[in-house]
C-alpha positions, 0 to 999 in steps of 0.5 A, spaced: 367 295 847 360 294 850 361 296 857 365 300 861 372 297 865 377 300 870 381 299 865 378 304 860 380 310 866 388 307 867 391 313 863 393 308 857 391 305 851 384 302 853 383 310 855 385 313 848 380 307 845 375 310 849 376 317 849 377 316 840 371 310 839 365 313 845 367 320 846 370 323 840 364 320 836 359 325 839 364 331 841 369 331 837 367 336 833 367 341 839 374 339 842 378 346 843 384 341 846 385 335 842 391 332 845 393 337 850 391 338 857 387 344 856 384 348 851 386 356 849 381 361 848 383 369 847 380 374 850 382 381 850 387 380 846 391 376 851 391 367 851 388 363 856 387 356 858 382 352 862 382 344 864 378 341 868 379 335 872 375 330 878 378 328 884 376 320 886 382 318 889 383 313 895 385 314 900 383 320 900 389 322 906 396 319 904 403 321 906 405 327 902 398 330 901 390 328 900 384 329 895 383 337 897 391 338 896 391 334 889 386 336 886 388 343 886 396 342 884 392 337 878 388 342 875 393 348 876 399 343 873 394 342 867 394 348 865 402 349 866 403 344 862 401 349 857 405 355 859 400 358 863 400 362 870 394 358 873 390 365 876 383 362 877 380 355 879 372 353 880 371 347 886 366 342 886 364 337 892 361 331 892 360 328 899 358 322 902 353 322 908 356 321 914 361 324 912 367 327 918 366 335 918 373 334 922 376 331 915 372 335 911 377 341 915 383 338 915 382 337 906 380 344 906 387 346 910 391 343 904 386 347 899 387 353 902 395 352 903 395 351 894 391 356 893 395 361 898 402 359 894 399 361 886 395 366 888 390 363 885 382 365 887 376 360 887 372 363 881 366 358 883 365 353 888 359 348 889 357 342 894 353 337 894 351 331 899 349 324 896 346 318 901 350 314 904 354 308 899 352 314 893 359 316 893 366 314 896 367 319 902 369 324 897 370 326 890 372 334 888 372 336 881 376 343 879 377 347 873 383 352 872 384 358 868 391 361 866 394 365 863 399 362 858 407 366 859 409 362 853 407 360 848 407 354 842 407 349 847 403 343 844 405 335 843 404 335 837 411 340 836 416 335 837 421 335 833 427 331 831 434 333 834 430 336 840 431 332 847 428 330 853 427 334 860 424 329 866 424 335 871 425 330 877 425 322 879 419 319 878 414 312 880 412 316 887 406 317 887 404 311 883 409 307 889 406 310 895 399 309 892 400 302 892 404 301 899 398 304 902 393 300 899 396 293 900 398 295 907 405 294 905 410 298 910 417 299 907 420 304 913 421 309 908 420 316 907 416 314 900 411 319 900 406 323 894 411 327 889 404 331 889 406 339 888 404 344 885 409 345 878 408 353 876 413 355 882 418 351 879 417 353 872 416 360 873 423 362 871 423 357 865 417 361 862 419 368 863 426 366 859 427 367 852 428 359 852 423 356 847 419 348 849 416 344 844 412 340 849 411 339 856 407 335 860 406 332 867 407 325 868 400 323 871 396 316 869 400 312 865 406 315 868 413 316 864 410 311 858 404 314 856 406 321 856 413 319 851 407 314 847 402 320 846 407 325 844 411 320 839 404 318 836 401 326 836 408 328 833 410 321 828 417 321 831 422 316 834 423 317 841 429 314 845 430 314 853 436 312 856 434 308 862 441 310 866 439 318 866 432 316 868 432 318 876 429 313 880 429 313 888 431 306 891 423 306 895 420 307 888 425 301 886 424 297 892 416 297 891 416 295 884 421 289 885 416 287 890 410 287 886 413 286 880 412 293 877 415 298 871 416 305 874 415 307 867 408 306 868 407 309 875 403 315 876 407 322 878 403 328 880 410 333 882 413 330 875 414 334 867 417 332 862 420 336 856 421 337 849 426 342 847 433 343 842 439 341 845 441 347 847 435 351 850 434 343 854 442 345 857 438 352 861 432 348 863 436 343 866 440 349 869 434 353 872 430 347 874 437 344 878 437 351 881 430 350 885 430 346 891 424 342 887 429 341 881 435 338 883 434 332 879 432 335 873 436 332 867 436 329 859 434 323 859 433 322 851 431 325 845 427 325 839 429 322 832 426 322 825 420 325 822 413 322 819 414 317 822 409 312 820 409 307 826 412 311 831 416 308 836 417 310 845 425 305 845 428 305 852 436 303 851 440 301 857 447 301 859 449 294 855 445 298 849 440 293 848 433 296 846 427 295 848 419 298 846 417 302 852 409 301 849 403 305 852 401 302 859 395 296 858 391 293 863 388 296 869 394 299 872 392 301 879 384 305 878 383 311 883 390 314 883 388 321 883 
């Protein structure tokens, strides 16, 4: 690996091999979040998480959301995923010269409509402004901090028997992204599944329900969140195509480029692991949420100490096949 490609940044085998080769090799030894989507720190007795992100997606505006409203659901769902309040967030600006300020407002707007739907308070913020060609319009990063409801969240809990949740249909994200970008007009109502995942998981933490792992499907979708937790738990994963909900615009959109949903980023989409009794009620209170409906069990986890551990996707004729880490450069600037 002599230079840097999109590839590295897809969410997927190449970007563990660079986070495990490059950045490992120097910082590893400082990582408080290896594996997870943010780090834990105590303070006062009380937990906390912090995850950071950076925002460089294009387009900037996109049905179903823009750059100010996905930064702010993408570093509140990151802590989130690990049973955490998001409660503060810092925001940093980098903008083009040039530059719209009427575009500027209209980002600001939707950060401002998240902020106000968590509560969540900007504990620092700063801007700066690049020459022209520096930068692409804009890119946002955020920082969020929470404080984790539930505990023993980690992707290494998986363990054999448990099943696993996927809260919602997934490929929308990654489907409009690509629709938009290839100027492909479909007539639909396909749109960013880009959401803010705490008010839907609010009365799953306050229960007495018990969640191995949670994660949100973001780059390298489906496929990279079960790869990641087969590999950081050594176990077998195996999914049901038939209970996997998918929209017939996602499916539309990836006969037409020749594209697996399972690989498709989502950012409105968690995935679960739990025993089977506690995955019954989480399906039961996320089917209750209006953001929720089509939560459902989609598979489940077997075997312990596994040594080359195993994502099998099975369909309806009982064929099995691998569903492997996404390769390659699925689609750079997603989010």
């Amino acid at each position: 690996m002599k230079k840097i490609t999109l590839a590295h940044g897809n969410g997927g085998v190449e970007t563990n091999e660079f986070i495990q080769k490059v950045f490992k090799k120097y910082l590893g030894d400082f990582l408080c979040a290896d594996g997870e989507d943010a780090g834990i720190f105590i303070n006062n007795a009380k937990s906390y998480c912090m995850s950071t992100d950076s925002y460089v997606i294009s387009p900037i505006f996109f049905p179903g959301g823009d750059i100010g409203k996905l930064s702010i659901c993408g570093s509140s769902n990151d802590v989130a995923m690990m049973g955490a309040k998001p409660k503060y967030i810092s925001i940093g600006f980098i903008i083009e010269e040039g530059f719209e300020i009427i575009e500027l407002e209209k980002i600001l707007v939707s950060i401002k409509k998240e902020l106000e739907q968590t509560s969540l308070q900007i504990i620092s913020a700063d801007t700066k402004v690049v020459p022209k060609g520096n930068v692409d319009k804009i890119f946002i990063n955020t920082t969020a901090i929470g404080e984790i409801v539930k505990e023993g969240i980690s992707a290494k809990n998986l363990k054999e028997g448990d099943c696993i949740v996927l809260s919602g249909d997934i490929g929308r994200h990654g489907s409009m992204i690509f629709c938009a970008r290839s100027e492909i007009d479909l007539h639909s109502n396909l749109q960013s599944d880009c959401k803010q995942l705490y008010p839907m998981l609010d009365k799953i933490f306050q229960s007495d329900i018990s969640i191995n792992a949670l994660r949100d499907a973001t780059r390298g979708g489906l496929a990279a969140v079960m790869n990641e937790w087969a590999n950081a738990s050594k176990v077998n994963i195996i999914l049901e195509e038939k209970s996997i909900p998918i929209s017939k615009e996602v499916k539309g959109v990836c006969e037409i480029l020749g594209l697996e949903p399972y690989v498709l980023a989502n950012e409105g989409v968690c995935v679960f692991s739990a025993t089977a009794s506690d995955a019954i009620k989480i399906c039961d209170i996320l089917n209750s949420s209006s953001k929720g409906k089509e939560a459902t069990i989609i598979g489940r986890v077997e075997g312990n100490n596994i040594a080359t551990p195993k994502v099998i996707l099975k369909n309806d004729w009982g064929t099995k096949r691998y569903l492997e880490y996404p390769q390659g450069e699925i689609l750079p600037r997603i989010c």
